[in-house]
C-alpha positions as CSV (number, residue, x, y, z in Angstrom):
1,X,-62.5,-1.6,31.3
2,X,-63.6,-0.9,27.8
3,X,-60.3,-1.3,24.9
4,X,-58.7,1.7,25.1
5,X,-57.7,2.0,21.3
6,X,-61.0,0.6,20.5
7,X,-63.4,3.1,22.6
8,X,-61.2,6.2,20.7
9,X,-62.5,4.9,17.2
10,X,-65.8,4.3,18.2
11,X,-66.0,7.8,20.1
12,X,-64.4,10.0,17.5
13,X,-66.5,7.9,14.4
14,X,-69.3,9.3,15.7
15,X,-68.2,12.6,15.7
16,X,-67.0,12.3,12.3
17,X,-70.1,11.0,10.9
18,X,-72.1,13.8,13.1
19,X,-69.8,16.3,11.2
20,X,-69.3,15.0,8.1
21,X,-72.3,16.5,6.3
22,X,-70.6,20.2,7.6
23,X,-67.2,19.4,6.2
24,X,-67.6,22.1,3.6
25,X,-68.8,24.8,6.6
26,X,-65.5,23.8,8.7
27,X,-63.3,26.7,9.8
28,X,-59.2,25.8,8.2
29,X,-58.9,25.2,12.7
30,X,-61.8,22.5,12.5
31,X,-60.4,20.8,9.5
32,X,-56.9,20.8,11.0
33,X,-58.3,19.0,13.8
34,X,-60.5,16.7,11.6
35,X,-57.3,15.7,9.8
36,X,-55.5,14.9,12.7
37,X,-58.2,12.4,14.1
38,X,-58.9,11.0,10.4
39,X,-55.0,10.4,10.4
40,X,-54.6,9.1,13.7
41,X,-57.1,7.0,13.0
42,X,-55.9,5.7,10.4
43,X,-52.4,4.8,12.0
44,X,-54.2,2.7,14.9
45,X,-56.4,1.1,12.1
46,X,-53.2,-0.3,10.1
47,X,-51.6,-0.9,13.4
48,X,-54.8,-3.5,13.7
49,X,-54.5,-4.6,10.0
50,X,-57.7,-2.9,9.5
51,X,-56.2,-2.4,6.0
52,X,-59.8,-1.4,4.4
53,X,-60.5,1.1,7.3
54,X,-57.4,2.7,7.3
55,X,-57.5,3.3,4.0
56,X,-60.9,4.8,4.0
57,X,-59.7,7.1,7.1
58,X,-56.6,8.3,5.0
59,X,-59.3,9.3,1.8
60,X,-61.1,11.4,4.4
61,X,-57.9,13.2,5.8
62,X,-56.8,13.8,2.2
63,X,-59.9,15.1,1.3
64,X,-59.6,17.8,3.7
65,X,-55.7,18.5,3.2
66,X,-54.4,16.7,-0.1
67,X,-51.0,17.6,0.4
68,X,-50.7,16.1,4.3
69,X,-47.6,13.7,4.0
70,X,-48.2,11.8,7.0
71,X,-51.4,10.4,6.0
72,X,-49.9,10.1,2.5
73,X,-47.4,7.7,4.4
74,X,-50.0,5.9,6.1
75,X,-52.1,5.1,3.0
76,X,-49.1,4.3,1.0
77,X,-48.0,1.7,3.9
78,X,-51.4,0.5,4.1
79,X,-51.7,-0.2,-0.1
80,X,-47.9,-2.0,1.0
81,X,-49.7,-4.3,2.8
82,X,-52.8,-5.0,1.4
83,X,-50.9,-6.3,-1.4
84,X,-52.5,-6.3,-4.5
85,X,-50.9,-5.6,-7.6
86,X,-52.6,-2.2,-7.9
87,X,-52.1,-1.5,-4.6
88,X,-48.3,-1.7,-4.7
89,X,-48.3,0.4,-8.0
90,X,-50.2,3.2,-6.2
91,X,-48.2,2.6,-3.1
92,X,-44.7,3.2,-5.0
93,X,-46.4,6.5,-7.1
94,X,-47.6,7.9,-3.4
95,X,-43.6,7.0,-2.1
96,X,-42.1,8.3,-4.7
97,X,-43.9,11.9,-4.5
98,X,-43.1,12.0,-0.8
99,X,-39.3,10.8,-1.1
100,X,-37.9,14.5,-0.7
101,X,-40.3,15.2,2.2
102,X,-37.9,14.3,5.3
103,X,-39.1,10.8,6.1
104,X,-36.7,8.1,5.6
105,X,-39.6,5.8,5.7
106,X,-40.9,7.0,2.2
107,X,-37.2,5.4,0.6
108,X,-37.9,2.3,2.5
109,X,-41.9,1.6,1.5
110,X,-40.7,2.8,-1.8
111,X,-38.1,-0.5,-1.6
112,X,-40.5,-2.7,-0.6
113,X,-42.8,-1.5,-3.0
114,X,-40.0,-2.7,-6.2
115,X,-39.3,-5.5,-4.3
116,X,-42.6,-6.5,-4.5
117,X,-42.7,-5.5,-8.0
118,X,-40.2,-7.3,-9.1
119,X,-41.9,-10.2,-7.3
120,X,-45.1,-9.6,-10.0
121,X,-42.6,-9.4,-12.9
122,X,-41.1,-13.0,-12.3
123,X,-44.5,-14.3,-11.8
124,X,-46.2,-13.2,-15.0
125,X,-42.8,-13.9,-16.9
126,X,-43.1,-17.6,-15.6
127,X,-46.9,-17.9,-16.3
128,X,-46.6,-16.5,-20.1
129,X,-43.0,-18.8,-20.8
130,X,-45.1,-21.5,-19.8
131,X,-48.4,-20.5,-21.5
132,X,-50.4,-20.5,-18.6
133,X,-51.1,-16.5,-19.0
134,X,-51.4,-14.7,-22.0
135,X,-49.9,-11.5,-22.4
136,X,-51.6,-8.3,-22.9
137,X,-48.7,-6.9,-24.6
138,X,-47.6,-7.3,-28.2
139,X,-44.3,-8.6,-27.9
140,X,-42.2,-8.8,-31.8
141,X,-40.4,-11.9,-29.8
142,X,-43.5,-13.5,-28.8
143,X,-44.5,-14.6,-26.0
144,X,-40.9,-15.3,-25.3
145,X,-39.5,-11.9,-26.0
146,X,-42.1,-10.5,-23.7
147,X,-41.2,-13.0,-21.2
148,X,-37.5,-12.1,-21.3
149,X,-38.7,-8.2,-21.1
150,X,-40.6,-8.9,-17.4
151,X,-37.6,-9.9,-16.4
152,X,-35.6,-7.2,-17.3
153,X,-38.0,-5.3,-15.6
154,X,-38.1,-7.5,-12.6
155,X,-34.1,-6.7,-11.9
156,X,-34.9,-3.2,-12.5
157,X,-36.9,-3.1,-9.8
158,X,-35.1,-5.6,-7.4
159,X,-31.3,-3.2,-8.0
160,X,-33.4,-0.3,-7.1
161,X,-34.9,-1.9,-4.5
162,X,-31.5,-2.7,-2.8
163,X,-30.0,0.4,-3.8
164,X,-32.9,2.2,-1.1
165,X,-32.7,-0.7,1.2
166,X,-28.7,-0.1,1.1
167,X,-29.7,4.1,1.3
168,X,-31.5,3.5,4.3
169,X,-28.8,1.8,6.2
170,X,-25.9,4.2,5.7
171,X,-28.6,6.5,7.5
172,X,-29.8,3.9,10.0
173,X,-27.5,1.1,10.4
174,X,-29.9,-0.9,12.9
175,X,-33.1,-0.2,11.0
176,X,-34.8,-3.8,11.5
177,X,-36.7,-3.4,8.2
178,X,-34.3,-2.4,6.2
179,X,-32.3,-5.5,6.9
180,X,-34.6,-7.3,6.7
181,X,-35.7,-5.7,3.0
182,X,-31.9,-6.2,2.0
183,X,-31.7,-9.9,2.8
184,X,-34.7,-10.7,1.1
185,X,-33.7,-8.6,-2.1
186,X,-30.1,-9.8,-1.9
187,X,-31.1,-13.7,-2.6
188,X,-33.2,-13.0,-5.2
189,X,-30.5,-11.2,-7.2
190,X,-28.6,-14.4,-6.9
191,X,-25.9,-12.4,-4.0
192,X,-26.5,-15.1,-1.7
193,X,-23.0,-13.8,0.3
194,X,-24.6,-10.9,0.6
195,X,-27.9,-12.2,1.9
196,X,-26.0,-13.9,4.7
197,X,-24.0,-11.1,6.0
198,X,-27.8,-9.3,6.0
199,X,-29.2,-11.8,7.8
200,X,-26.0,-11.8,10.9
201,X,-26.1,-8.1,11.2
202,X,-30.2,-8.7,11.5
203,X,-30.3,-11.2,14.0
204,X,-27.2,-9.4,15.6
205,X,-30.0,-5.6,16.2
206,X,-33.2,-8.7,16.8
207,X,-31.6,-10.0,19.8
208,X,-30.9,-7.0,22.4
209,X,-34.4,-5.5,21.0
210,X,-36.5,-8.3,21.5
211,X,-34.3,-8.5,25.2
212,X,-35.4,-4.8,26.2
213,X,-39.2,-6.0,25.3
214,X,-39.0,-8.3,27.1
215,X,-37.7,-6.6,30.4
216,X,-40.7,-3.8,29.8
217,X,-43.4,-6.9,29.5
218,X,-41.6,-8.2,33.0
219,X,-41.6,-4.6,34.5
220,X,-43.9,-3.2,37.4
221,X,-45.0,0.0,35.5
222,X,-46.5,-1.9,32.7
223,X,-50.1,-1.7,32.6
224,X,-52.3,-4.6,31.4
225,X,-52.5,-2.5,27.8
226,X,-49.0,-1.9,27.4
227,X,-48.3,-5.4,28.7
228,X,-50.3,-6.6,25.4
229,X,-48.4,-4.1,23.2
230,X,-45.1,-5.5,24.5
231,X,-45.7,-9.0,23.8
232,X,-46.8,-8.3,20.5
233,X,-43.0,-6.7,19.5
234,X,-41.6,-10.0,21.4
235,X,-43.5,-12.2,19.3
236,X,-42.9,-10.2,16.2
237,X,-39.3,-10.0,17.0
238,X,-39.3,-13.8,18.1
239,X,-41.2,-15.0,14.4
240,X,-38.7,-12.2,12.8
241,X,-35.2,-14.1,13.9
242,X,-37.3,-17.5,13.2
243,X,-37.7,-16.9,9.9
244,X,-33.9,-14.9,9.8
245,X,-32.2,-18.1,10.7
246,X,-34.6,-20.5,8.1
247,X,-33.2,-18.1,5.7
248,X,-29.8,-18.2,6.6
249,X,-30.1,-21.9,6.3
250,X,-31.4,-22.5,3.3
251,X,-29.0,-20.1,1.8
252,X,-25.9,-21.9,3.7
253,X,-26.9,-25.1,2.1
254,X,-26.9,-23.5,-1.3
255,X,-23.6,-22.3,-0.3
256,X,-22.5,-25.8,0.6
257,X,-22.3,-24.6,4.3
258,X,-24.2,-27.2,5.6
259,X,-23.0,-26.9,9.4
260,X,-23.1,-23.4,9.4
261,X,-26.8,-24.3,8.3
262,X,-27.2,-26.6,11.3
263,X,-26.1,-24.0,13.5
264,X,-28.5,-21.3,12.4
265,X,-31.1,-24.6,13.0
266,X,-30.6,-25.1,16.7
267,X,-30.3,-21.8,17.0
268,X,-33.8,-21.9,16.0
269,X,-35.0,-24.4,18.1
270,X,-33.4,-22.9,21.0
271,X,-35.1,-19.9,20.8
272,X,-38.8,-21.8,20.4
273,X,-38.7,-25.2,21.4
274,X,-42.4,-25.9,20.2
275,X,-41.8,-24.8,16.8
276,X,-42.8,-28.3,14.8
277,X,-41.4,-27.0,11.5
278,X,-37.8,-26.5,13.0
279,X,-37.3,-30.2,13.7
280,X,-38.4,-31.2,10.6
281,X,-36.1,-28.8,8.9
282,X,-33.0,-29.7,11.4
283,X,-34.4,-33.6,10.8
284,X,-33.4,-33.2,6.9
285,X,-30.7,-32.1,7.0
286,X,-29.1,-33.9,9.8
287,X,-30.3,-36.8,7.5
288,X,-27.9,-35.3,4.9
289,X,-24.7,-34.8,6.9
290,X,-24.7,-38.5,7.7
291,X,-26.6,-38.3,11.6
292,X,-29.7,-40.3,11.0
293,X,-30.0,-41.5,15.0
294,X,-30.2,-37.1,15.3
295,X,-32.4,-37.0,12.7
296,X,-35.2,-39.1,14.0
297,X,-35.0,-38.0,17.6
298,X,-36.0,-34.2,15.7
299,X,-38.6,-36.1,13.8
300,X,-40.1,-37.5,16.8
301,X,-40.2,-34.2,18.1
302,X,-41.6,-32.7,14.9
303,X,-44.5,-35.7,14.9
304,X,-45.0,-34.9,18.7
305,X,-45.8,-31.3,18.4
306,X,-47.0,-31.0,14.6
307,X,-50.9,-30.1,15.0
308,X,-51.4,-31.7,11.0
309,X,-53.8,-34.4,10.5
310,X,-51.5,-37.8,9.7
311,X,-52.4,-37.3,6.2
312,X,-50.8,-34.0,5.6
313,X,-48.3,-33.8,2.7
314,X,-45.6,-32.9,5.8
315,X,-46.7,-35.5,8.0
316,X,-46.5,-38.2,5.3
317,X,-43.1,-36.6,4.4
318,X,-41.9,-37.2,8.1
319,X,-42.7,-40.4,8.2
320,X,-40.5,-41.2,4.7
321,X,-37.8,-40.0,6.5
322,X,-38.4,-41.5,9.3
323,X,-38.0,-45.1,7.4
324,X,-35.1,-43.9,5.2
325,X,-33.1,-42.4,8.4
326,X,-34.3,-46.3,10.5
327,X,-32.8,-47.8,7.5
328,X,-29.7,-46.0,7.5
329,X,-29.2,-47.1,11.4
330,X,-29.6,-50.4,11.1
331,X,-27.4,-50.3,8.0
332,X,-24.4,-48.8,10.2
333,X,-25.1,-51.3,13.0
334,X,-24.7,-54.1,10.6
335,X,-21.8,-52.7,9.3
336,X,-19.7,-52.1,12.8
337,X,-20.9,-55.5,13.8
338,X,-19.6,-57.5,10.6
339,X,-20.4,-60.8,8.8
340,X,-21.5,-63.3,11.3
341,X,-18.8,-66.4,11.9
């Protein structure tokens, strides 16, 4: 059986080519129609992260009704993730003219948007302190008064970034993005409290979500489509609460929390055992809270599962530790065993 999503695009791209030299003969009926394929489109385009295509079918809607919101939406989100600096500038003008419209998605792409913003700001600030970029702004401070300016403008962005992340959750408490958008935004202001508490109440919607996707993948009515659809929100959900808990635990160790960190590390492992890159992170800091016997059973596990050549940067960092934790072992035996008589 042909892809269903697949044999849709094809079907009505012909149709749109066939039709396209008419557009300006269309009856307002016909163009309503036209838009409504261009923007669905569109939708399962993105949904693909056929980010070029997408775009292109948005243009097309648009062309034929300029003020449609939805497909303003889609475009916007697919500029989001394409990624590029003009992109994201388009992407928050298009968000910002549809804020009022009704969608509480347009406040949320418009926080990801500053977020990503601010993101740009830091990064040119860094590369002009350092002299690696030159600016193409006249700065009376030099390049260190324009430097100091980016960032001023980078926590512009990043407080109103939270500020629609933090709108969007007095509306929808459970939104996943949102949360998601809040943790991120809350470390990089430097609230890394805040960040935490985030990152609980996100892993606290992940886990009965990714448990009701689950039961639908396991269910008899699922077809072999949906089936596919399903497991791609598990493993979304599964690499979302992943990354979630590495968060957590790089922010708990700032914090000083370094059990707390551990925690949110087997919890990790726990939910995907063949992960390589949550041993080694578990393995370092076991290291540092004094277990080194713990730390190289998680290296072995890291070294057993990692797919890296054995002269990888993270490979050759494995086997350091490795050394430094065998050393520490044979340091404590020596010790409980005291001086020979």
């Amino acid at each position: 059986m042909p892809n269903a999503p697949a044999a849709f695009l094809a079907t009505f791209l012909l149709l749109a080519a066939a039709c396209a030299s008419d557009s300006k003969e269309l009856t307002s009926e016909q163009k309503k129609k036209f838009v409504e394929r261009y923007t669905e489109t569109a939708q399962e385009y993105l949904r693909m992260g056929e980010l070029d295509r997408a775009e292109g079918q948005t243009m097309k809607a648009l062309a034929l009704d300029a003020d449609n919101v939805k497909c303003k939406m889609i475009r916007a989100w697919t500029l989001q993730k394409r990624g590029k600096t003009e992109d994201i500038l388009t992407a928050e003008r298009i968000f910002r003219e549809i804020l009022n419209e009704g969608d509480y998605r347009a406040g949320l792409g418009l926080a990801e948007c500053l977020e990503r913003k601010g993101i740009a700001f830091e990064e040119a600030s860094r590369d002009i302190a350092s002299g690696k970029r030159v600016s193409d702004v006249v700065d009376p401070g030099g390049p260190a008064g324009r430097a100091k300016a980016l960032l001023a403008e980078r926590d512009r962005a990043w407080n109103e970034s939270i500020q629609r992340y933090e709108k969007t959750l007095q509306e929808h408490a459970d939104d996943v993005d949102a949360l998601n958008g809040a943790m991120r935004v809350s470390a990089l202001l430097g609230r890394l409290d805040a960040s935490i508490e985030y990152a609980d109440k996100l892993i606290a919607v992940i886990g009965p979500t990714r448990d009701f996707w689950q039961k639908k993948v396991l269910g008899p009515e699922a077809t072999v489509e949906n089936e596919r659809l399903y497991r791609e929100r598990v493993n979304h959900l599964v690499d979302l609460e992943l990354a979630t808990r590495v968060h957590a635990a790089t922010i708990l160790r700032q914090l000083g929390r370094e059990e707390a960190a551990l925690a949110q590390l087997d919890a990790a492992v726990a939910l995907d055992p063949q992960r390589p890159e949550m041993y080694s992170r578990r393995a370092e800091l076991q290291k540092r809270l004094g277990h080194p016997d713990k730390a190289i059973a998680d290296i072995d596990q890291f070294l057993r599962l990692s797919t890296l050549t054995y002269d990888h940067p993270d490979v050759k960092r494995a086997w350091r530790l490795r050394k430094e934790c065998e050393d520490a072992v044979r340091s404590a035996s020596g010790a409980r065993s005291g001086p020979a008589r």
